[in-house]
Phi, psi and omega in degrees: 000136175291070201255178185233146180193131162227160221248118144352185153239349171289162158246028126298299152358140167277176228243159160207111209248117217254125160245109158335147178257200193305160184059017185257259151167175202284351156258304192308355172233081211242328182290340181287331210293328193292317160326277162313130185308155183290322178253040146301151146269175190223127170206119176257121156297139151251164175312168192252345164214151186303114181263140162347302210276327226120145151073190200246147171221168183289337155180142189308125172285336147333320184260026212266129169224197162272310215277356192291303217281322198278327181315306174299322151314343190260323195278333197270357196267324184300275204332294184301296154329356130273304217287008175251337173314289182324296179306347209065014184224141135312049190324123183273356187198139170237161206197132199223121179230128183219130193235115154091231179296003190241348153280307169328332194266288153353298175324289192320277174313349169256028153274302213271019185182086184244049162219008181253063141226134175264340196201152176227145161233156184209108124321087156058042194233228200193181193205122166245111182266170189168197195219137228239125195310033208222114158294316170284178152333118158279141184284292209302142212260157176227125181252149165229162178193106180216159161288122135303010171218033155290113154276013198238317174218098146013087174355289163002276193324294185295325181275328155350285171328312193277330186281304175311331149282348174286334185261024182227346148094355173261206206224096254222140151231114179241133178229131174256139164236156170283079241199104191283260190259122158151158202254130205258180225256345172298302191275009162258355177287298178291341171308290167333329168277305154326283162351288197292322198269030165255333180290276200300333186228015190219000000 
């Protein structure tokens, strides 16, 4: 899979795993990087098929199904079982940031393994919701962040998303901003804030 990253010199350090929503590709959200700590690592994926409109997506919305979707999950669940091999590193806290369709793809994988994250953020994204694969206390920590005036996914949608992992036992920070599909200057703050207490308290 194609990506951009860049690796600590610790190899221990923690990991922050950047996933693009629709049309994007392995820069765009590069822009998060001003968020993450300097001696963090980064490893950003790009999507897995070429979308109409440009650039890649995790799966076509023309095409949006279980089976699109569980494909892109199988392949982004393969990538994370190599790619810290490739690198050498050991992450001591791993962190997952997904915007738009790429949190929706993030959604997936903490149902089915909602202990391989120490922490997640879902951007202006959405929760495919189902039932999560855990008995105890799930570990991973959840940031939410949406517009309350996204024409692209409904509020609705995110806060739906957020009771449901909440009625799931996970550990919620939701922040709304005024603000349409992109993340406003409240929720890049508290992201940023969030970030930092994987320093402070991890």
């Amino acid at each position: 899979m194609e990506h951009k990253v860049r690796i600590a010199e610790d190899p221990s350090s923690p990991c922050v795993y950047l996933v693009h929503g629709r049309a994007g590709d392995a820069s765009v959200m590069w822009t998060f990087k001003q968020a993450i700590p300097e001696h963090f690592s980064i490893i950003s994926p790009q999507g897995i098929v070429a979308d109409p409109i440009g650039g890649f997506s995790w799966w076509r919305v023309d095409q949006d199904s279980f089976g699109t979707r569980e494909y892109a999950h199988e392949k982004l669940k393969l990538f994370l079982s190599e790619v810290e091999g490739r690198y050498n590193i050991s992450p001591r806290k791993r962190i997952a940031i997904g915007f738009s369709q790429g949190a929706g793809l993030l959604s997936i994988l903490l149902h089915r393994d909602p202990n391989y994250f120490d922490g997640m953020a879902l951007l202006s994204g959405f929760v495919v919701t189902g039932k999560v694969e855990c008995i105890d206390r799930p570990k991973t920590k959840i940031f939410i962040s949406h517009g309350e005036n996204d024409s692209v996914i409904p509020v609705e949608k995110a806060r739906a998303g957020r009771d449901h992992l909440i009625n799931n036992h996970f550990e919620i920070e939701y922040v709304e901003d005024p603000v349409d599909h992109k993340i406003g200057a409240k929720g890049m703050r508290s992201l940023k804030k969030w970030l930092s207490e994987f320093i402070t308290q991890h």
